[in-house]
N, CA, C and O of each residue as an XYZ file, in Angstrom:
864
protein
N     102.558     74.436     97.293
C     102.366     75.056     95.982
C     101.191     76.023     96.040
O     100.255     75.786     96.804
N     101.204     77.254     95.154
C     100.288     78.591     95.426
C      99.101     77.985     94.076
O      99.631     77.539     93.058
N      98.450     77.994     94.110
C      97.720     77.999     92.821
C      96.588     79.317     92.589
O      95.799     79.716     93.446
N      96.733     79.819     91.302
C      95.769     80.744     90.685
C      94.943     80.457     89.553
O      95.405     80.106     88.467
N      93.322     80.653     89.879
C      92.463     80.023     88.998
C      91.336     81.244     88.732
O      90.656     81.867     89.548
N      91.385     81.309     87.712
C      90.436     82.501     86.819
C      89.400     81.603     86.903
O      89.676     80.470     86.508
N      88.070     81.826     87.383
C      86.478     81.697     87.922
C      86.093     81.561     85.950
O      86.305     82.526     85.215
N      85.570     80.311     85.451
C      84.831     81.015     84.451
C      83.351     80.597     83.849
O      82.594     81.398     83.302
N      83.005     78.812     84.106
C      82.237     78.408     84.767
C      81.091     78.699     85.409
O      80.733     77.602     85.837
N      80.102     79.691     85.820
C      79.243     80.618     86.701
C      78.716     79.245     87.510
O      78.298     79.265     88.668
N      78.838     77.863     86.535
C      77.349     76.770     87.119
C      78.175     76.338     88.143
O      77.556     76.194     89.197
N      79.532     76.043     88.212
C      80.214     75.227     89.395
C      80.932     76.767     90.355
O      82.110     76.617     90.676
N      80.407     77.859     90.691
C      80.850     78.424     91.625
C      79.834     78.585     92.722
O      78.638     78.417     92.480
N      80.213     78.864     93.768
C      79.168     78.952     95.099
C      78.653     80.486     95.066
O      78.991     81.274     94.182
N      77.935     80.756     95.962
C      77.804     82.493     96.128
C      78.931     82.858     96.626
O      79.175     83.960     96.135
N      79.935     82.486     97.477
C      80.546     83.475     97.913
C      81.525     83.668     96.531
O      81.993     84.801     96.646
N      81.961     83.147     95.462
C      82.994     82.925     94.624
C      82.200     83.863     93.426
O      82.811     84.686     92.745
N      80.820     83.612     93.297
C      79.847     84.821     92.648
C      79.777     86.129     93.471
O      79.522     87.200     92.921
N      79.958     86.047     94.504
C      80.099     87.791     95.024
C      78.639     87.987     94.663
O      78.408     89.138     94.293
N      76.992     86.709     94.674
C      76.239     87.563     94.634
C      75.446     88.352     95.484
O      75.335     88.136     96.691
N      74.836     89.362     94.811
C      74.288     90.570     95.897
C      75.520     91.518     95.719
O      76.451     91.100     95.031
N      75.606     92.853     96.327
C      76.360     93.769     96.581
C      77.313     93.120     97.742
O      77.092     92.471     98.764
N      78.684     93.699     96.968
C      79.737     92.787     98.125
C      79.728     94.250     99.138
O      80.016     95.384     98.756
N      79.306     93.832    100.521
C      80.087     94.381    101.287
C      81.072     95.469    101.736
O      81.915     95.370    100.845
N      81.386     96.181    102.330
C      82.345     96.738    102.943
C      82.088     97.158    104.268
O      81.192     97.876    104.712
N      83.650     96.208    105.183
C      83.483     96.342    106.231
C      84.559     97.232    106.758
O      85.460     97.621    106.014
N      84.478     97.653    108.352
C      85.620     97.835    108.889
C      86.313     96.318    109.419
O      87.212     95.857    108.716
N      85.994     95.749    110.345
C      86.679     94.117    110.366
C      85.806     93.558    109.925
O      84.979     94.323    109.427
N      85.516     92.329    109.844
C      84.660     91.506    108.921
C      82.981     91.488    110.198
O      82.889     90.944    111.298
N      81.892     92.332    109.404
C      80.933     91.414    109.851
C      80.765     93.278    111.058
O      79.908     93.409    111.932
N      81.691     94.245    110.738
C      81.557     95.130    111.706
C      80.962     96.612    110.354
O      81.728     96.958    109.455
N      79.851     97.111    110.486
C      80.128     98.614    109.812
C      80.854     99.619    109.744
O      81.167    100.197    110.785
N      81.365    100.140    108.314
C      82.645    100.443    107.836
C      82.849    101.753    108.229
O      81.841    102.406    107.958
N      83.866    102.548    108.845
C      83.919    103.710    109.555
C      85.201    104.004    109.127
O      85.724    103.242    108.314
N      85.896    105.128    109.592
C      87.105    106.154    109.153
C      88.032    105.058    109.811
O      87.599    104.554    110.847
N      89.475    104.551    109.250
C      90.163    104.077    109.623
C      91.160    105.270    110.704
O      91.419    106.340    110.153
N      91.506    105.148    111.664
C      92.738    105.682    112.339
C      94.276    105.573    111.564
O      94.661    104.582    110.945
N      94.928    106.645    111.726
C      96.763    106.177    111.147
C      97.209    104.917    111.270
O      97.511    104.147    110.358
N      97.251    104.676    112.778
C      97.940    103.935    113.347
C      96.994    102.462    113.632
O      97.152    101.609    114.505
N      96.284    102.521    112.870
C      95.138    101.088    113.535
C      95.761     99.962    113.258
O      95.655     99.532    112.109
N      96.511     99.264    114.182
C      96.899     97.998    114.000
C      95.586     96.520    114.234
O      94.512     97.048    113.946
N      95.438     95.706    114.440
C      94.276     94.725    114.847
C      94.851     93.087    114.721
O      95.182     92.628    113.628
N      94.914     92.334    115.913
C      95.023     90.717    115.733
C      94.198     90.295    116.205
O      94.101     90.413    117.426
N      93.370     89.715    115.582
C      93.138     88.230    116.286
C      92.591     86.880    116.241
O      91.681     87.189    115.471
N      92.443     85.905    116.395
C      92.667     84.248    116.199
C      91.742     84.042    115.402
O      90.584     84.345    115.690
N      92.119     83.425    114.117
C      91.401     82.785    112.917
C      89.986     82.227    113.519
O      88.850     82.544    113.164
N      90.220     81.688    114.113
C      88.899     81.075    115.277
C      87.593     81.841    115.502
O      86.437     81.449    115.663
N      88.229     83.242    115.454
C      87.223     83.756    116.046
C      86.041     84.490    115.482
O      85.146     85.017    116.145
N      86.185     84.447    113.752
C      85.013     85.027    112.808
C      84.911     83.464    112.457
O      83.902     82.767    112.564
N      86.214     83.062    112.003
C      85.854     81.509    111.302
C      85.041     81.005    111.860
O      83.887     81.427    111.791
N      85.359     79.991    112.558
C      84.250     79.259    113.417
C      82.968     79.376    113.349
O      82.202     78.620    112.750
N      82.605     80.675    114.185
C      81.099     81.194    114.054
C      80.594     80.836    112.428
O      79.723     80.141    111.904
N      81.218     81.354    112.173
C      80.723     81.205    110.260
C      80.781     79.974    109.510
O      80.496     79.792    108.326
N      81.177     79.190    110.341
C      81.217     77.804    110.022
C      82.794     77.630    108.910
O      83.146     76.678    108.213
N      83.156     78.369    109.038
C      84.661     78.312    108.676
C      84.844     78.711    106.841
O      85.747     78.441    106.049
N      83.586     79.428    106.681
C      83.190     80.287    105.708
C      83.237     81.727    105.951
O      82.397     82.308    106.638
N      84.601     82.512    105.167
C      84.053     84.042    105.190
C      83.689     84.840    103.692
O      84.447     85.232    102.806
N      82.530     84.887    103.789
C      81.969     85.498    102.767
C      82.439     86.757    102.013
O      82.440     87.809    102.653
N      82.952     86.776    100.360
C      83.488     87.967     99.747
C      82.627     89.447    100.428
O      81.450     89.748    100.626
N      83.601     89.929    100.574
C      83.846     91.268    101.062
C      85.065     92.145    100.959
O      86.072     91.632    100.469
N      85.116     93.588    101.415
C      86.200     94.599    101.098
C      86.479     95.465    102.394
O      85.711     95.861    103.272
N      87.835     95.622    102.213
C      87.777     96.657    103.406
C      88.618     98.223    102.980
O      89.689     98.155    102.376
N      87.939     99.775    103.409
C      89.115    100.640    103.001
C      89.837    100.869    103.323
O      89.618    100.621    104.509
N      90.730    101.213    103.287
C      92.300    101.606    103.979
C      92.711    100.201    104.385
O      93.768     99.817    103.885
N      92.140     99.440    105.119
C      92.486     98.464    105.832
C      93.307     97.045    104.911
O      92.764     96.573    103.912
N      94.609     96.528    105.424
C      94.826     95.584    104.456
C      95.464     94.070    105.423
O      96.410     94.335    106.164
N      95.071     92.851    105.422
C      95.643     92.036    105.814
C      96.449     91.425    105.737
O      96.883     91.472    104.585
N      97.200     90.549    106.581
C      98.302     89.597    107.016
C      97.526     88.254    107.717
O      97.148     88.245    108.889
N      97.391     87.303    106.917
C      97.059     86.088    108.061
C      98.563     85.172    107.609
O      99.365     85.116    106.677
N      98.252     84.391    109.256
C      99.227     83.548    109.472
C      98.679     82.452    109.668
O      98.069     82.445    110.736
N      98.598     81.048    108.826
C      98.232     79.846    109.122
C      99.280     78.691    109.753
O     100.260     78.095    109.305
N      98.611     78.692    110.925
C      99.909     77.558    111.585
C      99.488     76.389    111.310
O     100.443     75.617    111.228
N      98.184     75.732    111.070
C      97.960     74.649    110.778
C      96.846     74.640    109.867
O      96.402     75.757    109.601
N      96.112     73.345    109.154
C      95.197     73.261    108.055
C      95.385     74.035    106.980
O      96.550     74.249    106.644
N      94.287     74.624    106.206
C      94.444     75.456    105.191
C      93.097     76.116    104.499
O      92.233     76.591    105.236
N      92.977     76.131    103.389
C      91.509     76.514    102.687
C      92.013     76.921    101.145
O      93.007     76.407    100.632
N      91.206     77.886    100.506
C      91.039     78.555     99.570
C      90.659     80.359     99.999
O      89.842     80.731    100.841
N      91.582     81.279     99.080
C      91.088     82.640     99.407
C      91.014     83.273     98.030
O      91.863     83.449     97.157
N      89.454     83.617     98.137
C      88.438     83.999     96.549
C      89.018     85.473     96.659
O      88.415     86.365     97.256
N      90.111     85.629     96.097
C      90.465     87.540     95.858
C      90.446     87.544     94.364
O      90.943     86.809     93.512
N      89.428     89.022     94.321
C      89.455     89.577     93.214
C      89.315     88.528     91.560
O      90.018     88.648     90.557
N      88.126     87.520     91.807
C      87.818     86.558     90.940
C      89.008     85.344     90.621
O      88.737     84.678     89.621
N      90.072     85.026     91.207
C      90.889     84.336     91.346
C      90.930     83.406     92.663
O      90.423     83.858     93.690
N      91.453     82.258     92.670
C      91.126     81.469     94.074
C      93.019     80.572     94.413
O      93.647     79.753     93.743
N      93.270     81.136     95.485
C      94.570     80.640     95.736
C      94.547     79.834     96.976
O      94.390     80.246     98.125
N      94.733     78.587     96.552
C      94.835     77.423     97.588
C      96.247     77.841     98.392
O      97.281     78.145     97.798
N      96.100     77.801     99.885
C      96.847     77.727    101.351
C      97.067     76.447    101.932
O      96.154     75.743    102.364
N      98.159     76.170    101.945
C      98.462     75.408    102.951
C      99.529     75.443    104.282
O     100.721     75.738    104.196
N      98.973     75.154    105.245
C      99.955     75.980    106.633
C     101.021     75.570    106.659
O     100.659     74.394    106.614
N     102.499     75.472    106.708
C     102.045     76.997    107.425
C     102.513     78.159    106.367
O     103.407     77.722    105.642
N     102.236     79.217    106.140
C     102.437     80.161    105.294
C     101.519     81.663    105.851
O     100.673     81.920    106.708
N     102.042     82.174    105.116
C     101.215     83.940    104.772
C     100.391     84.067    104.273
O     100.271     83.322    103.300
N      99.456     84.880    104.497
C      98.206     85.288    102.766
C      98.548     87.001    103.185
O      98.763     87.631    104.220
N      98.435     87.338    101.511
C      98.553     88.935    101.661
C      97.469     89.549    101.031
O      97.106     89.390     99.866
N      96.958     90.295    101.930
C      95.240     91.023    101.387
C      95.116     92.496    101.325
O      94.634     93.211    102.203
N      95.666     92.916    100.047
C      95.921     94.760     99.752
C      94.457     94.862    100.481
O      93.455     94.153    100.572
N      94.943     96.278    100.997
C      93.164     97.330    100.974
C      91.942     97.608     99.829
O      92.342     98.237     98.850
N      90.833     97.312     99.819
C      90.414     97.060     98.579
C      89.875     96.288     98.220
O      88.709     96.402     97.843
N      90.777     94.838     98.204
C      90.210     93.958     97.361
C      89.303     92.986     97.797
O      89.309     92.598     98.965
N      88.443     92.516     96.868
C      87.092     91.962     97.635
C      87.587     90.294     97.618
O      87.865     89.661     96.599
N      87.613     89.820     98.905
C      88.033     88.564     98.972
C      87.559     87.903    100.039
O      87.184     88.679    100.918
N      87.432     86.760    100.302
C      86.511     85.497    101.079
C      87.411     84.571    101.391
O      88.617     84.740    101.215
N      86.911     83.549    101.865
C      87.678     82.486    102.285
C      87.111     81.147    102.656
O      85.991     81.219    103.162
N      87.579     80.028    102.536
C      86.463     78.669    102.758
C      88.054     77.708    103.256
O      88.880     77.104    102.573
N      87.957     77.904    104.465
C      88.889     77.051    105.515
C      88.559     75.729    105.340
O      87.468     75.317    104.947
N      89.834     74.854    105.735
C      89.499     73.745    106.047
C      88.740     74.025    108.001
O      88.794     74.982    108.773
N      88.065     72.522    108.105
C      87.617     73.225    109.594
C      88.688     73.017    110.569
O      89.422     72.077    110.263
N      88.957     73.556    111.539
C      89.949     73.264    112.404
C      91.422     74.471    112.098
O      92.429     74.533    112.803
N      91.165     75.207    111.018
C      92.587     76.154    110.517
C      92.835     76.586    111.748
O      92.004     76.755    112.641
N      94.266     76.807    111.805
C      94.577     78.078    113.206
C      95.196     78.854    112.452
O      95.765     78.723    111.369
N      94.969     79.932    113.359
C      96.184     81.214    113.055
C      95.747     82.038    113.307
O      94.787     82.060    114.077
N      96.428     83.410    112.594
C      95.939     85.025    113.610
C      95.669     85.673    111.802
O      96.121     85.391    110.692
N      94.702     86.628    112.353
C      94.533     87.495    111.340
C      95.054     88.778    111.899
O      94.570     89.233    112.935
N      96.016     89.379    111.262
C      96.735     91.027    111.254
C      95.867     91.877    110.596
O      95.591     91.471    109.468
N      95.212     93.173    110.991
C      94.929     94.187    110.300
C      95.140     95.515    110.294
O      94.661     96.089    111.272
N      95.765     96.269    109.423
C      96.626     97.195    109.751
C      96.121     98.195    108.449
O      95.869     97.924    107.275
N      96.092     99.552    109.264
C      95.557    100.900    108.110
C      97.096    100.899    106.553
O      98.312    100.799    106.391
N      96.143    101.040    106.018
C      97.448    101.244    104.804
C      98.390    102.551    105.396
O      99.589    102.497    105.123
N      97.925    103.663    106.155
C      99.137    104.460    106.005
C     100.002    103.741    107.353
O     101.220    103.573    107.284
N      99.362    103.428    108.321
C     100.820    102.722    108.521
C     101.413    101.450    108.018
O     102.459    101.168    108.602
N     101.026    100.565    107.063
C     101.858    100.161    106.402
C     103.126    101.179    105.777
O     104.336    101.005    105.634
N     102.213    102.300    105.494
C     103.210    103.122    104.624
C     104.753    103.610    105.777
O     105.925    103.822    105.465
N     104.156    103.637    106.936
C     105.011    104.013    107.859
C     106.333    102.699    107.825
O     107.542    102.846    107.650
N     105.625    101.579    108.037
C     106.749    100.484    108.484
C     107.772    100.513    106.741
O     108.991    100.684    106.737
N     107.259    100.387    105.933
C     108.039    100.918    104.655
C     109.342    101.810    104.620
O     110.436    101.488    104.157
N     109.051    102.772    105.098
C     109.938    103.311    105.468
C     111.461    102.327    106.401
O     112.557    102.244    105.847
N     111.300    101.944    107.256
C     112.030    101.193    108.130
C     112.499     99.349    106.973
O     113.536     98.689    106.911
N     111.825     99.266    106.640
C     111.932     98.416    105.349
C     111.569     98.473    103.841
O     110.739     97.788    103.243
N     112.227     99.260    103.455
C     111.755     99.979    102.050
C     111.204     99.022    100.457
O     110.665     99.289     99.383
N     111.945     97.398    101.431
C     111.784     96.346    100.425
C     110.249     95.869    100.413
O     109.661     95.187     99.573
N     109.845     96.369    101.456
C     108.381     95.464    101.765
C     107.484     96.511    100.885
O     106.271     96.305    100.893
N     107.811     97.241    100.385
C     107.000     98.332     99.859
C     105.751     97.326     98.730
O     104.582     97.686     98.586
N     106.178     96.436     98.249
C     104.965     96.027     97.423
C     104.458     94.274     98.010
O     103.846     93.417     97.373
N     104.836     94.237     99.007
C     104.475     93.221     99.806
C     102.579     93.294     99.957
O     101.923     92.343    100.383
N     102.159     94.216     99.645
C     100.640     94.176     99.273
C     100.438     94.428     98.200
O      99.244     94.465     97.903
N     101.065     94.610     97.512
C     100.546     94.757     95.753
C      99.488     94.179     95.109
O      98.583     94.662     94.428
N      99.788     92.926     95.480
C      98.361     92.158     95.139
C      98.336     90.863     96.345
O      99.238     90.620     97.147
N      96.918     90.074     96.186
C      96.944     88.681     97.051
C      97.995     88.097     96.756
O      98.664     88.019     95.726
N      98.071     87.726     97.681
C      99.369     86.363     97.906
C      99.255     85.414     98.474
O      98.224     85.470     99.144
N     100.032     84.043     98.657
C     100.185     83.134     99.562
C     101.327     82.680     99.722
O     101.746     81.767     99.011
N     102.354     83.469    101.099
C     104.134     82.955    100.721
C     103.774     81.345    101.665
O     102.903     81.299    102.534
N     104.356     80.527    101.398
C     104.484     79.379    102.077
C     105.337     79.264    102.668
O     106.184     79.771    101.934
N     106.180     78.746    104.113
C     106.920     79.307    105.092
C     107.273     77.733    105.790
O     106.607     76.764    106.155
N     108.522     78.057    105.743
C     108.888     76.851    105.826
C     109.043     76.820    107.729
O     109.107     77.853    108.396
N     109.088     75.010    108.488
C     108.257     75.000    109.868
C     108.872     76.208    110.998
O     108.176     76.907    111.734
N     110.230     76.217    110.899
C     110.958     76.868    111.582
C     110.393     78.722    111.463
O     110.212     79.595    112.312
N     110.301     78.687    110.364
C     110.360     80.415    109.931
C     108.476     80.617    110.403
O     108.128     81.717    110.832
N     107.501     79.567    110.276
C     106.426     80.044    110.617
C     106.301     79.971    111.940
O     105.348     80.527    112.485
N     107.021     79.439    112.494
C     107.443     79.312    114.329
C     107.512     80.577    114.612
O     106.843     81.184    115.447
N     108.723     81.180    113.573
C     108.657     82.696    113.822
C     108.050     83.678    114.426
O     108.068     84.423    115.406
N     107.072     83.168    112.707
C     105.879     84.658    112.979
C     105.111     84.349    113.603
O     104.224     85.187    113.764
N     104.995     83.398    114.121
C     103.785     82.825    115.151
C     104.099     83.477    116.595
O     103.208     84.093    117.181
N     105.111     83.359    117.035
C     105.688     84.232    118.246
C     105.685     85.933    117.746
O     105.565     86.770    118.641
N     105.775     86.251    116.764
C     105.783     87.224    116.504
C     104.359     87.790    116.477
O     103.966     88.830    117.007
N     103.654     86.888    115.745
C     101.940     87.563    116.059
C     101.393     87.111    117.631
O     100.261     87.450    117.976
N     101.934     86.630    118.195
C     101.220     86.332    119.928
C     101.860     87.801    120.509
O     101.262     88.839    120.792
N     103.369     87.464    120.576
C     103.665     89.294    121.199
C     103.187     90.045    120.608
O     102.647     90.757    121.456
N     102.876     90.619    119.250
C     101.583     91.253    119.007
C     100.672     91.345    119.667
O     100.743     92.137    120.606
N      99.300     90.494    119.432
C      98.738     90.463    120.062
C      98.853     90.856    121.692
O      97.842     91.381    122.159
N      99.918     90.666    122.547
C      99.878     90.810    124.175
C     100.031     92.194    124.184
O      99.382     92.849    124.999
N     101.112     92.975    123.071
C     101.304     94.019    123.394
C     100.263     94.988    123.009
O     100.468     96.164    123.309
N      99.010     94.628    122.296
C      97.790     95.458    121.566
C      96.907     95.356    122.654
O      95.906     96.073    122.663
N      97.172     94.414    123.759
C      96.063     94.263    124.554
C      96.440     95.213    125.765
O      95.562     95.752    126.439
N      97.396     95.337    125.935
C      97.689     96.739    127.166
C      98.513     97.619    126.971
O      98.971     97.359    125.858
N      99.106     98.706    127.436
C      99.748     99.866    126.984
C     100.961     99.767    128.443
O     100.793     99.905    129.655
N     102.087     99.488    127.660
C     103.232     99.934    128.648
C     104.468    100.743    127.856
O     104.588    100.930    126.645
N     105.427    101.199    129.056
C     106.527    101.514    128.133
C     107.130    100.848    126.896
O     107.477     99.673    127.009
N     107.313    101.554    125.577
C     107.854    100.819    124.878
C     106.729    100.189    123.950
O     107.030     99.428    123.031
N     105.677    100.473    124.178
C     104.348     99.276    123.597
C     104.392     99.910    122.074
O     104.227     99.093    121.168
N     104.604    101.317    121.700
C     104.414    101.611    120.170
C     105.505    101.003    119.367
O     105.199    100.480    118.296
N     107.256    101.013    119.922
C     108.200    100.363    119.331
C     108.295     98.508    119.287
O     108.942     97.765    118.549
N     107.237     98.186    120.549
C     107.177     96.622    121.040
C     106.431     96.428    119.217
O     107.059     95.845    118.333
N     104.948     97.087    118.985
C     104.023     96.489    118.078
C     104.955     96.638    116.843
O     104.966     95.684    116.065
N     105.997     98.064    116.469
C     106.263     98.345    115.217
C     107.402     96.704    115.203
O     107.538     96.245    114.069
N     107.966     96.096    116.075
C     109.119     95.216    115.703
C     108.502     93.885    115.562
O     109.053     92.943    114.992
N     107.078     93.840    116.225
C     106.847     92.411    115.822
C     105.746     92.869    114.094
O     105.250     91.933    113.467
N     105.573     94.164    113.661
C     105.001     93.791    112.624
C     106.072     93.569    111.578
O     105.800     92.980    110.532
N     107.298     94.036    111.843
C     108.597     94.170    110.853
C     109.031     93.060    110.930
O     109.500     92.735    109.839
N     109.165     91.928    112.015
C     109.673     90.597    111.750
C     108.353     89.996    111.081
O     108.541     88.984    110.406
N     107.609     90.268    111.133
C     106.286     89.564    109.928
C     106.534     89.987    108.480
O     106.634     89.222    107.521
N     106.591     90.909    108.471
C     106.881     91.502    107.271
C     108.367     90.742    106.575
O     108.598     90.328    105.439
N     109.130     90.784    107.717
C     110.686     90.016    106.809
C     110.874     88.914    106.718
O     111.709     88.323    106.034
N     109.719     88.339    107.755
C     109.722     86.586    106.877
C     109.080     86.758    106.007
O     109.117     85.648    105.476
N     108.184     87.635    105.128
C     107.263     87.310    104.329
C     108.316     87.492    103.126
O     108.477     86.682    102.213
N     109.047     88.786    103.306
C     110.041     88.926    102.601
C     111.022     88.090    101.912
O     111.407     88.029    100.744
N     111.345     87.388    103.125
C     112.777     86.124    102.465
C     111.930     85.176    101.671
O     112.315     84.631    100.636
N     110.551     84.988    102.314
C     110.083     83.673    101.909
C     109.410     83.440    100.509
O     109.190     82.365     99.951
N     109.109     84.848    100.036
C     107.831     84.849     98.698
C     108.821     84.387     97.500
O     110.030     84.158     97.495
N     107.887     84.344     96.544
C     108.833     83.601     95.271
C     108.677     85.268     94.170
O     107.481     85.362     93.892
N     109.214     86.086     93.743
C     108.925     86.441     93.182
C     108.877     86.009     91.193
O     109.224     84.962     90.645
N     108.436     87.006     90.707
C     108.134     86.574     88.870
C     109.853     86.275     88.370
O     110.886     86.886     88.645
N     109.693     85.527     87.854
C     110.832     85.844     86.210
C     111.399     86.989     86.380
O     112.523     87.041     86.881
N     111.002     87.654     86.153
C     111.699     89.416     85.803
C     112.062     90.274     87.612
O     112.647     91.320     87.894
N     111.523     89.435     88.304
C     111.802     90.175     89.494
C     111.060     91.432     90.070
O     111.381     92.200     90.976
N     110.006     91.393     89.280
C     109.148     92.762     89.435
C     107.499     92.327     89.799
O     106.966     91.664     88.910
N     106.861     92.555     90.705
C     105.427     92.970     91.384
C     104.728     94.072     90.677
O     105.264     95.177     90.594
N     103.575     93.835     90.171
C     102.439     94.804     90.213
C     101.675     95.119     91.071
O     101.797     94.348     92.022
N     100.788     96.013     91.268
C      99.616     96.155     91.510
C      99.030     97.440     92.000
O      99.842     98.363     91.941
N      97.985     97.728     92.415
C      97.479     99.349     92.540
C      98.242     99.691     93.970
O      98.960    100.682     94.098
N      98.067     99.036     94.693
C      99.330     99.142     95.855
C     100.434    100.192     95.952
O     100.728    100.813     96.973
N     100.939    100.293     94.895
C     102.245    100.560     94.993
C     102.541    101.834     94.362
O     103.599    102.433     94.552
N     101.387    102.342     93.437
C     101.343    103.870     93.435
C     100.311    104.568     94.787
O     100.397    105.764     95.063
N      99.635    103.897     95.322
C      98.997    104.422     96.477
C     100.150    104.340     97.707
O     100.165    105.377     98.369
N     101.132    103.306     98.153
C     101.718    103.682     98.863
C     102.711    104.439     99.058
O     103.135    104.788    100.159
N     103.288    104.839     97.629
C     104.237    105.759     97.194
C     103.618    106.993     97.567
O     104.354    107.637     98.314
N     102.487    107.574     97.304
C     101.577    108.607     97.664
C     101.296    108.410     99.034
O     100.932    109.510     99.449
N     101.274    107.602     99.938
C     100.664    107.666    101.551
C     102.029    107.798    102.001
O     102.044    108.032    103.209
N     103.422    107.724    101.385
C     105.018    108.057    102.218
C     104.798    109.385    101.687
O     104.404    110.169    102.552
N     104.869    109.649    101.069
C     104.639    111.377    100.765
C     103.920    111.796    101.863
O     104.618    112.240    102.774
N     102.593    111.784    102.066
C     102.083    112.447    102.843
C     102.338    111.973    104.066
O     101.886    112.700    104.951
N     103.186    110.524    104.626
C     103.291    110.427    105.999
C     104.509    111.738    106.150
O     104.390    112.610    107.010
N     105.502    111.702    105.306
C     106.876    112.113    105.268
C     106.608    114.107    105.661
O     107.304    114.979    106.180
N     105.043    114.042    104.976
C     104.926    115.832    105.134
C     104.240    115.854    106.097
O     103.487    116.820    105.975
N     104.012    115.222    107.217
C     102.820    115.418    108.449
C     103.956    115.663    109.406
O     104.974    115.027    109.682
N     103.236    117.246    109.980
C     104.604    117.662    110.955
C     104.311    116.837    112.400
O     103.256    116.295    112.728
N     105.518    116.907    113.128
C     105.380    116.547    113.986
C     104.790    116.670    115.374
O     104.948    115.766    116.195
């Protein structure tokens, strides 16, 4: 079950859930924030900011940049945009570009964190036109064992193929981000009415425009 909880309380929240001080903006978490590339794809193992941080990541933002984590096991809480949505593995979390959000793992979580420039999100859109508001706002699809088996093979060949360059390596990364993307797809629950908000979705409508006019 996803749960969403409006912060209102100030005495029972922590700092990271107060965002106090100036939140942040990084390029990956914990790195200074620089020009994103088109094509910047990025994986890698929950482990490897978590941990260090004691399995605390402190509210922060990133531009252009928007995430995909995959939890294969444990879980936590993720503080987006004054709301807090409990995870449990295995499932998705979806993190538009933008939004200022944190995280407080259980200890021991696994999984991979995906990070990818919004215009090529805007690119894979194209090739799946349904995923178009698949960042609209945070999410948490929950994924049932078989289907997170999936994307779990799907984010390791990721990952192998980001780590060296062979034939085939730009079409290798675009098919394992599109089978991520289409489990997230089958699996999310959408509203009543069948319809997604969020700022997302007039910005990516505007980044296919301009991928669509960049000559070749």
């Amino acid at each position: 079950m996803v749960m969403s909880v409006n912060f209102m309380d100030d005495s029972t929240r922590s700092d990271t859930e107060k965002g106090i001080g100036a939140t942040p903006t990084f390029y990956l978490y914990g790195e200074p924030h620089r020009s994103v590339e088109r094509g910047f794809v990025h994986v890698e193992s929950l482990d490897d900011r978590s941990r260090p941080s004691e399995w605390t990541i402190r509210s922060h933002s990133h531009d252009e940049l928007a995430h995909i984590f995959y939890l294969g096991a444990g879980g936590g809480e993720m503080l987006s945009d004054g709301n807090r949505l409990v995870c449990l593995a295995p499932c998705l979390l979806m993190v538009p570009a933008g939004t200022v959000h944190g995280f407080e793992w259980q200890e021991e979580t696994v999984g991979f964190v995906i990070t990818l420039a919004t215009r090529k999100f805007a690119e894979l859109t194209w090739l799946a036109p349904e995923a178009i508001d698949l960042l609209a706002e945070s999410a948490v699809i929950p994924l049932p064992v078989d289907e997170g088996e999936r994307v779990e093979r799907s984010a390791l060949e990721l990952m192998r193929e980001l780590s060296w360059s062979n034939i085939g390596h730009d079409a290798a990364v675009q098919a394992a981000l599109l089978t991520i993307l289409v489990s997230a797809l089958r699996q999310r629950v959408l509203p009543a009415n069948g319809q997604r908000k969020g700022r997302w979705l007039d910005l990516i409508a505007r980044l296919r425009e301009r991928v669509k006019n960049v000559p070749d």
